[in-house]
C-alpha positions as CSV (number, residue, x, y, z in Angstrom):
1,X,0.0,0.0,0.0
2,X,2.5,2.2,0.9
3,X,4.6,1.3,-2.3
4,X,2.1,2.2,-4.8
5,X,-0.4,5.2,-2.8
6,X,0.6,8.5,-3.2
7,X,-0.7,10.4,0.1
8,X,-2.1,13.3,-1.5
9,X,-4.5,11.2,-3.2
10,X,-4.9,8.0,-1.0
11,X,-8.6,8.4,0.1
12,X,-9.7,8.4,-3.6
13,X,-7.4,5.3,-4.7
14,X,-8.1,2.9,-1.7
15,X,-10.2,0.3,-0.8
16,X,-10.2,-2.5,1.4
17,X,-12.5,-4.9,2.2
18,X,-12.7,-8.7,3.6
19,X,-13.3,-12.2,1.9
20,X,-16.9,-12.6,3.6
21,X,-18.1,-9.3,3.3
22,X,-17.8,-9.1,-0.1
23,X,-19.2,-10.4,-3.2
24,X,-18.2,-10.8,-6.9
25,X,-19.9,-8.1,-8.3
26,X,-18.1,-5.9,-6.0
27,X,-14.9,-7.1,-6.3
28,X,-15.7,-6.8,-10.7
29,X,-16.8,-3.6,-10.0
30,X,-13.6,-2.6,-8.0
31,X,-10.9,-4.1,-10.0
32,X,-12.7,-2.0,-13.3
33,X,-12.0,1.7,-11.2
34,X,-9.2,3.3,-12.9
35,X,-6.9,5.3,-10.5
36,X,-7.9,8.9,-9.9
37,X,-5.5,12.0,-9.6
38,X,-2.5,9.2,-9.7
39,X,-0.5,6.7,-11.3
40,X,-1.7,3.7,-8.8
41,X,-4.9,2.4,-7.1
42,X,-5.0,0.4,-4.4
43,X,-7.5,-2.8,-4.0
44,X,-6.8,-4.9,-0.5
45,X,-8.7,-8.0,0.0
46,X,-8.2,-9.3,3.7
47,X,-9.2,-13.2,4.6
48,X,-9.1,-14.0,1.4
49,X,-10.1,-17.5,3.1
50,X,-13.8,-16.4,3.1
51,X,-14.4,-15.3,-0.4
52,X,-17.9,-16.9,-1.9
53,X,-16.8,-19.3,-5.2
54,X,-17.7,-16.2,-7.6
55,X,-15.8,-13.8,-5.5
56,X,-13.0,-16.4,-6.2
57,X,-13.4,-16.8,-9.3
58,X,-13.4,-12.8,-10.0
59,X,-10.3,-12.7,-7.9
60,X,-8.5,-14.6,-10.2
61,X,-9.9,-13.3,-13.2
62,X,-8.5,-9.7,-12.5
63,X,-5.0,-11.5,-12.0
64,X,-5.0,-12.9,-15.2
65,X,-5.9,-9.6,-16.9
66,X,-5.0,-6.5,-14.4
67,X,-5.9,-3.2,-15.7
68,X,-3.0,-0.7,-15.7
69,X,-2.6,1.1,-12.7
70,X,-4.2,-1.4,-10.1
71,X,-2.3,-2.9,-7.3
72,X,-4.4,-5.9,-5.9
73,X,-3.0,-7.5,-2.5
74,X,-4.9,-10.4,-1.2
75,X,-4.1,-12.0,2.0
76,X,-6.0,-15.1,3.1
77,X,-5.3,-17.6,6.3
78,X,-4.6,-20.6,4.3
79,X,-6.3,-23.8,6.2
80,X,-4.3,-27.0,7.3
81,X,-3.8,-29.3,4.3
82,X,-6.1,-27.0,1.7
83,X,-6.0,-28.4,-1.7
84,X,-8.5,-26.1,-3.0
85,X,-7.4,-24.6,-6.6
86,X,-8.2,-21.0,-5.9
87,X,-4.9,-20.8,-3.3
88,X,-3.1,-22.7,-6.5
89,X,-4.0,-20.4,-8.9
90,X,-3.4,-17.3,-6.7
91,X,0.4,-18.0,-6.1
92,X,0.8,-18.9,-9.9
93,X,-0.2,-15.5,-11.2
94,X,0.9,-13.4,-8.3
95,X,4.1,-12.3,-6.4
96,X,3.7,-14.8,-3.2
97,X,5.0,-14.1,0.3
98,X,4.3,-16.4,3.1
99,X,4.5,-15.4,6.6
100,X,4.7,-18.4,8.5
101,X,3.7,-18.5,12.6
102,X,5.5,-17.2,14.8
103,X,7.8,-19.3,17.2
104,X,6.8,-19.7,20.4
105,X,10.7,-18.4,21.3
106,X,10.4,-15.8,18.8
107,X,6.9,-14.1,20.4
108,X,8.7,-12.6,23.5
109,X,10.8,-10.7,21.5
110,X,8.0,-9.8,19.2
111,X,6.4,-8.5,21.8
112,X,9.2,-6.4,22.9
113,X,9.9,-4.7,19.6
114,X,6.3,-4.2,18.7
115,X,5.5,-2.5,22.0
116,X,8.6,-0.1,21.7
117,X,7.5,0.4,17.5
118,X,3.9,0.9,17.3
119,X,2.9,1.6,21.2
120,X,5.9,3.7,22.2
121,X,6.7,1.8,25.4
122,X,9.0,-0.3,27.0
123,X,8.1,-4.2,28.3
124,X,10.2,-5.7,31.0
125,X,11.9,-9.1,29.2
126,X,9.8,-11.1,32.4
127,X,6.9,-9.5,31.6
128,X,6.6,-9.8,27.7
129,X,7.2,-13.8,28.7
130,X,4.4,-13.9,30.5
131,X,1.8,-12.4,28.3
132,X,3.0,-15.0,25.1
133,X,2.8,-17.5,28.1
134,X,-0.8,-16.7,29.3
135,X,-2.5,-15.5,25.8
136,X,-0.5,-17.9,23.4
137,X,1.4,-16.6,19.8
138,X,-1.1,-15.2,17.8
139,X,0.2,-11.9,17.2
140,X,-3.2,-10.0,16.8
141,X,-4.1,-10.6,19.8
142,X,-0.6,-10.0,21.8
143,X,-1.2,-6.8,19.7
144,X,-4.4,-6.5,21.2
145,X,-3.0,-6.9,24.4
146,X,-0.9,-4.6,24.6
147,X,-2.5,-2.1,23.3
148,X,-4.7,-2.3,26.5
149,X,-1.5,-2.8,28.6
150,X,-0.1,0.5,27.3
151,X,-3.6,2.4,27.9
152,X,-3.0,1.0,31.1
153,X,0.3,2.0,32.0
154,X,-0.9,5.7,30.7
155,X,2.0,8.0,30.6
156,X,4.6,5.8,32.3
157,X,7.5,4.3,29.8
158,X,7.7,0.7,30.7
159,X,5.1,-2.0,30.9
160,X,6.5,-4.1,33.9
161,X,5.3,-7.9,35.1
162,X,2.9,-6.1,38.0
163,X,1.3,-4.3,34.8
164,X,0.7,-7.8,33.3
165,X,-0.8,-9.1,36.2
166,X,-3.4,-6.4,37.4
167,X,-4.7,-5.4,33.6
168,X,-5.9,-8.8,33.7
169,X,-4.0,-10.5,31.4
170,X,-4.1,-14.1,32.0
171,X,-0.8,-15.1,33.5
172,X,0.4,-18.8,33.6
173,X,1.1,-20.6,36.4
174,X,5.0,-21.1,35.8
175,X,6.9,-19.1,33.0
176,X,8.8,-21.7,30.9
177,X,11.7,-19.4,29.7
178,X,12.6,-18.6,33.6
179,X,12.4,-22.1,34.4
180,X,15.0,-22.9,31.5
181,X,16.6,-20.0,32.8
182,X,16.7,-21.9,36.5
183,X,18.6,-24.6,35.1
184,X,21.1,-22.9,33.0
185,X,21.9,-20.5,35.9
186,X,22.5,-24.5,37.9
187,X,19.5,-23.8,40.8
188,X,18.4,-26.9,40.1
189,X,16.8,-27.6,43.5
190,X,14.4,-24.1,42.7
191,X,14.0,-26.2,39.4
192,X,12.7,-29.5,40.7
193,X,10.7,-27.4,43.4
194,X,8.8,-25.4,40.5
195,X,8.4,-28.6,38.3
196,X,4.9,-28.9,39.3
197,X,3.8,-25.8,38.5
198,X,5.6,-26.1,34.7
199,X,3.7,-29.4,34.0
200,X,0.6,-27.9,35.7
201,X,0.7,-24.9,33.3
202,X,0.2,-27.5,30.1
203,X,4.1,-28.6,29.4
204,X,4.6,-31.9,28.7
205,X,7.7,-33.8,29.6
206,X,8.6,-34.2,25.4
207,X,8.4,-30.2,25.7
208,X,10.4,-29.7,28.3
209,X,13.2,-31.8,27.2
210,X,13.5,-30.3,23.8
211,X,13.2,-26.5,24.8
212,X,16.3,-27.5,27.7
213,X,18.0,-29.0,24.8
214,X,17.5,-25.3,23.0
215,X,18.4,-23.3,25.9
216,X,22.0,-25.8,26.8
217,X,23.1,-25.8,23.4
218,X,23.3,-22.1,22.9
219,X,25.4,-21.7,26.7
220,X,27.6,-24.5,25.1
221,X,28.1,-22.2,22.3
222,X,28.1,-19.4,24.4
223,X,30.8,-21.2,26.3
224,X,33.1,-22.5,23.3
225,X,32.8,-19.2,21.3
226,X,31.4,-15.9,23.5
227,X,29.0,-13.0,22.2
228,X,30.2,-13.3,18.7
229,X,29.3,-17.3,18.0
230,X,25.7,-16.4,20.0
231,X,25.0,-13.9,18.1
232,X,24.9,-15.7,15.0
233,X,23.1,-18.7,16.1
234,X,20.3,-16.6,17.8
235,X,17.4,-15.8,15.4
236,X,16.4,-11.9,15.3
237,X,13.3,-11.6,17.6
238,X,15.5,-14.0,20.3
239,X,18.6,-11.8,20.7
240,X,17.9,-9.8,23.8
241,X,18.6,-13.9,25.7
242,X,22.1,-13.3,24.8
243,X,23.4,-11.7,27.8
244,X,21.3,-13.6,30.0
245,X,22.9,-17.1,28.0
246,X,26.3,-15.1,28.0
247,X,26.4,-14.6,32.4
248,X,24.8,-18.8,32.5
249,X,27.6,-20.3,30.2
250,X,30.0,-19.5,32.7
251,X,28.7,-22.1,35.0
252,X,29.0,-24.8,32.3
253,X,32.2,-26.0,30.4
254,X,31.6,-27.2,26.7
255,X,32.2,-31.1,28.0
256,X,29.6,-30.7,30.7
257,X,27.3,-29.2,27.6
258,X,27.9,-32.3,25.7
259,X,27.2,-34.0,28.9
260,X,24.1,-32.8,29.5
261,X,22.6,-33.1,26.0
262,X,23.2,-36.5,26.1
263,X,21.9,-36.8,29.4
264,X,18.4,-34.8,27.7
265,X,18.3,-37.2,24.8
266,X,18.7,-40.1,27.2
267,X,15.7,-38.2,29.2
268,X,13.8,-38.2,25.5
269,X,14.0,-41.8,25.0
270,X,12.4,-43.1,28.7
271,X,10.0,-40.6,28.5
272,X,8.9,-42.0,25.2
273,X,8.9,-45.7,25.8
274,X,9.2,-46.1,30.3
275,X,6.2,-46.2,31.9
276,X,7.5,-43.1,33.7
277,X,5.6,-40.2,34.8
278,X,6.9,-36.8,33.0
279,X,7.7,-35.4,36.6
280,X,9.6,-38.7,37.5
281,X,11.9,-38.3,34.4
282,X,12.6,-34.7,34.3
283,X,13.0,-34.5,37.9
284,X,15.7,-37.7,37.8
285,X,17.4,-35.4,34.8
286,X,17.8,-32.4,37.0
287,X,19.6,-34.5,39.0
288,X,21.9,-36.3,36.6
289,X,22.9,-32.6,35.5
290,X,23.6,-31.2,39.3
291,X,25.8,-34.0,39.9
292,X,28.1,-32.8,37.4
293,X,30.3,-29.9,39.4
294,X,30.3,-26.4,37.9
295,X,33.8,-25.5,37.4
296,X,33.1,-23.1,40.1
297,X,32.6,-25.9,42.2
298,X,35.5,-27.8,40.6
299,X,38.3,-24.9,41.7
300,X,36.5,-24.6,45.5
301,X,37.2,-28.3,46.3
């Protein structure tokens, strides 16, 4: 939109609408409407998911033969497994960009940036953890959220975890990222004393494991090659962890990384195929990893 409207005329050469509010006459209509006052109009069809069969079927009849001048962006939630020919046809005769969900690692981050960009505030790390943990990754409604969050906080900078808590923001029972952080910081009895509370919150064993395996891998690389090697491995929206990942990996040599994953995948396999309870086997892996001395520990004795 911003590409092709010219500002002086926008008003004139926009319009948006949504898939099932909208039907094919209308979008025939539309996609005939030469610019006005300007080189570019602009037609936006949102949840393209919803379109009727004829609003389809005009959709892809005005990418076949767009009149000059018309740019025609069509976004549509794709379901699981579609095979319907309409999606087909649309990435054939149209520039195609997919924007795939976001990570559950990723949406803390997210939230962080966004709040700073379009809100004009500030989120405490702890606190944008616990709003992707309570509300989940669906970035409209994290948008949503904070939105209320930051008429909340008013004139004050910073959206902090008390924020979170009293807008009424569902909050989970035990924040997933802190307990990883628990672990990589050693605390392991704080660990196997918050364990409940994890599984409670919806984590399964199989979850725990693999996000561990994430969060020990990167102080392994933290601890073999410093800021630099972390900063390479860390995807954009998960780069604020490095200095937290950077202060942990001093507790851990690269061996007693190794270690450890080996000791997660070992964790993997029982809870897969022993008739173990999740608690039983991450709680017997918390200990397996405390046994093996920090070299903190090592110099003292």
């Amino acid at each position: 939109m911003e590409a092709h409207l010219n500002p002086a005329s926008r008003d004139f050469n926009l319009d948006q609408l949504r898939g099932k509010e909208v039907g094919a006459d209308t979008v025939a209509s539309l996609v005939q409407t030469p610019p006005m006052m300007a080189e570019w109009r602009v037609l936006v069809i949102r949840d393209a998911q919803g379109l009727s069969n004829p609003a389809r079927t005009a959709v892809l009849e005005a990418t076949s033969s767009c009149p000059p001048g018309l740019a025609l962006i069509v976004s549509a939630e794709i379901p699981s497994k579609s095979k319907a020919k309409f999606y087909r046809e649309l990435t054939r005769a149209a520039l195609d960009v997919e924007f795939g969900a976001v990570r559950a690692g990723d949406a803390p981050g997210w939230v962080m940036e966004r709040a700073r960009t379009e809100h004009g505030k500030s989120i405490e790390a702890a606190a944008a953890r616990q709003l992707v943990a309570g509300v989940g990754t669906d970035l409209g409604t994290l948008d949503a959220e904070l939105a209320k969050l930051s008429g909340y906080v008013a004139d004050r900078g910073e959206i902090g975890m008390e924020d979170v808590r009293e807008a009424g923001v569902a909050v989970a029972r035990e924040d997933r990222w802190e307990w990883f952080d628990l672990v990589g910081e050693r605390r392991f009895a704080e660990a196997r004393a918050r364990l409940d509370g994890l599984l409670a919150s919806g984590e399964s064993g199989v979850a725990i494991v693999a996000g561990l395996g994430t969060h020990l891998i990167r102080i392994g690389i933290a601890s073999a090659g410093g800021q630099s090697a972390l900063s390479r491995v860390l995807p954009r929206y998960q780069q604020w962890v490095s200095k937290r990942l950077l202060a942990q990996s001093r507790g851990w040599r690269p061996e007693q990384v190794e270690r450890a994953v080996a000791a997660l995948l070992r964790a993997d396999h029982l809870l897969k195929s022993a008739p173990l309870s999740d608690r039983q086997v991450v709680e017997e892996l918390l200990f397996r990893l405390e046994v093996d001395p920090a070299p903190a520990q090592e110099r003292a004795a």
